[in-house]
C-alpha angles and dihedrals in degrees: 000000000000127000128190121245100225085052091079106078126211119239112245093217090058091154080204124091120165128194124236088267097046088051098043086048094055089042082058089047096060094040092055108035109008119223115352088169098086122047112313118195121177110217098192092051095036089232146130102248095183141005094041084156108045080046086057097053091037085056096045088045086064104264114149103170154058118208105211135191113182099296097350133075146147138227116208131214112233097214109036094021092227107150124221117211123229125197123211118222139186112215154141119258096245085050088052088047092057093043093057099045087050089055093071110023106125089211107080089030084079127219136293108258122231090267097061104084079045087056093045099052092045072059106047091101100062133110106254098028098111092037087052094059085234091128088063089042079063100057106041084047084053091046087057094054090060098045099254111136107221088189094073086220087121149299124319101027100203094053095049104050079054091057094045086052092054091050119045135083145217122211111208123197101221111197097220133007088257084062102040074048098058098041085051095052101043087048091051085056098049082050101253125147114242155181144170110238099206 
C-alpha cells in the first residue's frame, strides 16, 4: 500500500522548531549519510555507527541477536516483540566518524517550542514520566524561560545557543565533485555560507 505523503500531518503541538540552519543541516544529513536515527552498523569497521545506547538496553533487556537480510535487520526485543531496525553500511572509517558525530549533534535536532513545558506538566501524571527523566526536561525547559542557562556554557542561555548556532560549521565528505556541487548549491540558496575545501 501507498500512502501519500501529505497525507501524514503534522501535529500542531510539535514541542520541536528547528532554525534554517538547523533544517538545511539536517537536509545535508540525510543526503550524506541516510537515517541515523534507527540502528547504524558499519560492516567494513566492524563497528556500531549509531544507537550504542539503544543497542545497550536491547542487549540488557535480553536480546542476542540480530536477523539480517543483505543491508537491512532487525533486532527484537525479548519482552514487548517490537523490532528495531538496523541498517548495514559500508564505510570508511572518517565517513563513520562524521556520522556518528552528526547523529547527536543537538544542532541540527532543533529546539523545544514555548508549549512544551505546558505539554509536559498536562503529563506529569502518567505512568513512565519519572522513569523517562521528563520531570528534569521540565525543569531545564523552565530554567530557559527565565534566562538561566542549565547547561552551565554561560550565561543567558537562549541568546547563546543562538550565537553557537551562528557560528559553528559543519565539514561534509562529498563522493564526487557533482555531489560537493549540488550540497553547495543547496546550501547558497538556504542562505549558508559556504566553501569547497579541495
Amino acid at each position: 500500500m501507498r500512502v501519500p505523503l501529505d497525507a501524514l500531518a503534522p501535529d500542531p503541538r510539535n514541542p520541536r522548531k528547528m532554525t534554517d540552519a538547523a533544517r538545511a543541516g539536517l537536509g545535508v544529513s540525510l543526503e550524506t549519510f541516510g537515517d541515523l536515527s534507527g540502528i547504524v552498523f558499519n560492516d567494513r569497521t566492524g563497528q556500531i555507527v549509531g544507537a550504542h545506547q539503544r543497542l545497550e538496553r536491547l542487549r540488557s533487556a535480553g536480546a542476542i541477536e540480530v536477523v539480517r537480510t543483505g543491508s537491512e535487520g532487525y533486532v527484537e526485543h525479548p519482552k514487548t516483540g517490537e523490532r528495531f531496525r538496523v541498517r548495514f553500511v559500508d564505510w570508511d572509517e572518517t565517513k563513520q566518524r562524521m556520522a556518528n558525530l552528526v547523529a547527536n549533534n543537538p544542532h541540527i535536532g532543533g529546539d523545544f517550542t514555548e508549549d512544551a513545558v505546558a505539554q509536559l506538566k498536562e503529563l506529569e501524571d502518567v505512568e513512565g514520566f519519572a522513569e523517562l527523566e521528563l520531570g528534569a526536561l521540565t525543569k531545564e525547559l523552565a530554567a530557559l524561560g527565565d534566562g538561566a542557562n542549565p547547561t552551565g556554557d554561560g550565561e543567558g542561555g537562549e541568546d547563546q545557543s543562538a550565537e553557537l548556532r551562528e557560528n559553528f560549521q559543519i565539514v561534509v565528505t562529498c563522493v564526487d565533485e557533482a555531489h560537493q556541487s549540488t550540497l553547495l548549491e543547496r546550501f547558497t540558496e538556504e542562505g549558508l555560507k559556504c566553501r569547497a575545501l579541495i
